[in-house]
C-alpha positions as protocol buffer text, in pm:
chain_id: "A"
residue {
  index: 1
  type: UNK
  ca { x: 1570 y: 8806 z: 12676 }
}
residue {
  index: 2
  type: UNK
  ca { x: 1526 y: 9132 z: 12811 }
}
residue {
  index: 3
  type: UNK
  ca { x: 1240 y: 9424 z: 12880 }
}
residue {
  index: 4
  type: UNK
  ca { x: 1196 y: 9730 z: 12753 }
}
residue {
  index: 5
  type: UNK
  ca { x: 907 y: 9958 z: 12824 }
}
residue {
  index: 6
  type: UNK
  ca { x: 719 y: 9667 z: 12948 }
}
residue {
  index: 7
  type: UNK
  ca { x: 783 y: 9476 z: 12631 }
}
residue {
  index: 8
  type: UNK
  ca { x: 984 y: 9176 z: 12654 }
}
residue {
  index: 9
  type: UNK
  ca { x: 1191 y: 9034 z: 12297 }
}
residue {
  index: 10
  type: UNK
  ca { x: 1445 y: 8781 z: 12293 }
}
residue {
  index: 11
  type: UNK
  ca { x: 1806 y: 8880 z: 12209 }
}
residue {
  index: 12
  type: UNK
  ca { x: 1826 y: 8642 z: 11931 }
}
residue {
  index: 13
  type: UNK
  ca { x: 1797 y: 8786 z: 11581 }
}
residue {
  index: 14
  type: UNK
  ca { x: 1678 y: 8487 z: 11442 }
}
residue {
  index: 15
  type: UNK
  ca { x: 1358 y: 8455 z: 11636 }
}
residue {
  index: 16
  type: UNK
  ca { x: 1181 y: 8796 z: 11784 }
}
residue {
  index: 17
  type: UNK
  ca { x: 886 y: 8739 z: 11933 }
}
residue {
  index: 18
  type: UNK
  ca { x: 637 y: 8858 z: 12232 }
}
residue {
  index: 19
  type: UNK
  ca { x: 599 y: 8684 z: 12534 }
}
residue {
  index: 20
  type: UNK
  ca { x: 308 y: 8652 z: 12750 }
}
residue {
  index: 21
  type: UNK
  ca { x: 89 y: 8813 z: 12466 }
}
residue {
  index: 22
  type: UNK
  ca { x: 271 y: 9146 z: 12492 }
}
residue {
  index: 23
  type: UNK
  ca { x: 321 y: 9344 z: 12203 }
}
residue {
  index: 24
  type: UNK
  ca { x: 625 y: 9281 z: 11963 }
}
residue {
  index: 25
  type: UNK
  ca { x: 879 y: 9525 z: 11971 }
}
residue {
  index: 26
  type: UNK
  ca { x: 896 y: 9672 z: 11661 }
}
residue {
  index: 27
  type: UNK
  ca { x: 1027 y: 9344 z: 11492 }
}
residue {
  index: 28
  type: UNK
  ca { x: 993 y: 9280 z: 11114 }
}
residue {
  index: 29
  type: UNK
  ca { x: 740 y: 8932 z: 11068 }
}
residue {
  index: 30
  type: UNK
  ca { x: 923 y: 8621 z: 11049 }
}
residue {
  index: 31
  type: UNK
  ca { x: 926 y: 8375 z: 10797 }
}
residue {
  index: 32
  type: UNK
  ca { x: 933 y: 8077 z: 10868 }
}
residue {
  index: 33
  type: UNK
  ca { x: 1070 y: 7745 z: 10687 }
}
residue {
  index: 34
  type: UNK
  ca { x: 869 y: 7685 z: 10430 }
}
residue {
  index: 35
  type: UNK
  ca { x: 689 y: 7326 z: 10533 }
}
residue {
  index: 36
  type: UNK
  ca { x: 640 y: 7070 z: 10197 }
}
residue {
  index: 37
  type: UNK
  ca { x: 368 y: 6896 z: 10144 }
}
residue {
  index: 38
  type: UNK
  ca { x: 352 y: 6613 z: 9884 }
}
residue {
  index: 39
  type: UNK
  ca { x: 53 y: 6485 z: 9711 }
}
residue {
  index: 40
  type: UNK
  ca { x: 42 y: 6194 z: 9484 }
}
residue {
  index: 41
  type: UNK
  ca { x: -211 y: 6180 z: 9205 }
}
residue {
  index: 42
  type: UNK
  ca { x: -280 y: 5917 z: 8977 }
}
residue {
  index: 43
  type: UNK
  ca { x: -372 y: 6070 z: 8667 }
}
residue {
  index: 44
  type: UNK
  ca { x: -489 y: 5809 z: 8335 }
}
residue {
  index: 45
  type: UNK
  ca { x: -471 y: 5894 z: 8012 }
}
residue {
  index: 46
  type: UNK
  ca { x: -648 y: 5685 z: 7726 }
}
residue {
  index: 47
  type: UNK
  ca { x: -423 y: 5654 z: 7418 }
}
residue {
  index: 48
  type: UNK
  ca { x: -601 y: 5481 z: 7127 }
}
residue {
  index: 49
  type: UNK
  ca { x: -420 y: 5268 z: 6904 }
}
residue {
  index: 50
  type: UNK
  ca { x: -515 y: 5188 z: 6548 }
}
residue {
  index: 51
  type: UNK
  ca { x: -461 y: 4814 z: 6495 }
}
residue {
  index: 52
  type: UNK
  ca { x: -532 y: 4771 z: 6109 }
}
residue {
  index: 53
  type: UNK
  ca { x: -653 y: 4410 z: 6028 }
}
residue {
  index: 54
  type: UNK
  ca { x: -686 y: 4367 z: 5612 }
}
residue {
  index: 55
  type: UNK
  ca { x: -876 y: 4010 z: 5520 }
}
residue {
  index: 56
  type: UNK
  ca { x: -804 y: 3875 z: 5162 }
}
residue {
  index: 57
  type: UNK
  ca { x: -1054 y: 3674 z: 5043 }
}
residue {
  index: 58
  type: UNK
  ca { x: -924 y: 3424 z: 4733 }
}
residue {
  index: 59
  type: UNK
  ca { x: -1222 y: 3282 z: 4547 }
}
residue {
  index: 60
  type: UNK
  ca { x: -1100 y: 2921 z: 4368 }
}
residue {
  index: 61
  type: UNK
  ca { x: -1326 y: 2873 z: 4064 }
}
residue {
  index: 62
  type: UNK
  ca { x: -1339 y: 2482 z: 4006 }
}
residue {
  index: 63
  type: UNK
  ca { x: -1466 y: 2399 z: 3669 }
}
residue {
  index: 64
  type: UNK
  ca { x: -1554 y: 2052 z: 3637 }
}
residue {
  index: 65
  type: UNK
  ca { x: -1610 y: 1899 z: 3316 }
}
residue {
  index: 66
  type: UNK
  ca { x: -1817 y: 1627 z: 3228 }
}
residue {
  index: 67
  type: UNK
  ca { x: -1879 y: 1487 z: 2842 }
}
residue {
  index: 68
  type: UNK
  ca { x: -2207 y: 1417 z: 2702 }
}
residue {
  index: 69
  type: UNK
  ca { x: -2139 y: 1220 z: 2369 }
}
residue {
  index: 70
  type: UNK
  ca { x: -2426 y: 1300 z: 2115 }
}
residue {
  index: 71
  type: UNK
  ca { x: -2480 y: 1104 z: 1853 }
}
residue {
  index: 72
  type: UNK
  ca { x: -2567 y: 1160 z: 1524 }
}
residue {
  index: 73
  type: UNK
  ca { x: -2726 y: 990 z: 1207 }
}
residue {
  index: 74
  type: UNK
  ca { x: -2733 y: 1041 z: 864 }
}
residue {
  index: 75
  type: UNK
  ca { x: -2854 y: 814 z: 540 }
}
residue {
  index: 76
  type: UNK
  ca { x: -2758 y: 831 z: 222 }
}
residue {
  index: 77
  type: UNK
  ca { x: -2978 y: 653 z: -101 }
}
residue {
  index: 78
  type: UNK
  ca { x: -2776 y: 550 z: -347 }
}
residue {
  index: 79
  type: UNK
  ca { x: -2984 y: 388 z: -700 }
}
residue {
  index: 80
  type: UNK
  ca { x: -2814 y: 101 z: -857 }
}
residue {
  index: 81
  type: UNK
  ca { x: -2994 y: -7 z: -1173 }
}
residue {
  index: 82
  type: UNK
  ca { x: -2925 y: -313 z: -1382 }
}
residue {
  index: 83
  type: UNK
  ca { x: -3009 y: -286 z: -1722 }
}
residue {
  index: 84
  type: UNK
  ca { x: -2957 y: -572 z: -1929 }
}
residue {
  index: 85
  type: UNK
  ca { x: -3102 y: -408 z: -2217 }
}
residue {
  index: 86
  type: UNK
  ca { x: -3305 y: -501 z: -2482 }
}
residue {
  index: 87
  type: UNK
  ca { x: -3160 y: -783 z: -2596 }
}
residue {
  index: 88
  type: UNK
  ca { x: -3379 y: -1047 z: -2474 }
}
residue {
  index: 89
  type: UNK
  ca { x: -3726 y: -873 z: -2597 }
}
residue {
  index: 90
  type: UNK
  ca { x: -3869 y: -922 z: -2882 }
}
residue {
  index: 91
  type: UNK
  ca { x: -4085 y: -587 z: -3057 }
}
């Protein structure tokens, strides 16, 4: 370190500074390290999914038969005639 004019800097280029609250002198700013800082998030994202359902629907028709008998009728007249003629008659 050494004074001039009152002003006191430090030999070493990396790091000029003022001392006791005296003025710098003349020294370009100095940047420092940059410092990291690390922030987890938890971000959720909604993803909609499309789930297709398809419902078949078979219909069994059941006939069941039953039998009714009907029953039915008819008559017929039928004419015999016996004729022994005129034979036994007497005109």
């Amino acid at each position: 370190m050494f004074f001039n004019n009152n002003k006191c800097c430090q030999q070493n280029n990396w790091h000029q500074e003022t001392c006791c609250g005296m003025e710098p002198c003349g020294c370009a700013p100095i940047v420092e390290p940059t410092i990291e800082r690390c922030v987890e998030r938890n971000i959720c994202h909604q993803i909609e999914h499309i789930c297709p359902i398809h419902t078949r629907i078979i219909n069994n028709h059941i006939f069941e038969h039953s039998y009714r008998p009907e029953y039915t009728c008819s008559e017929e007249n039928t004419v015999t005639n016996i004729d022994p003629g005129c034979s036994g008659q007497n005109f």
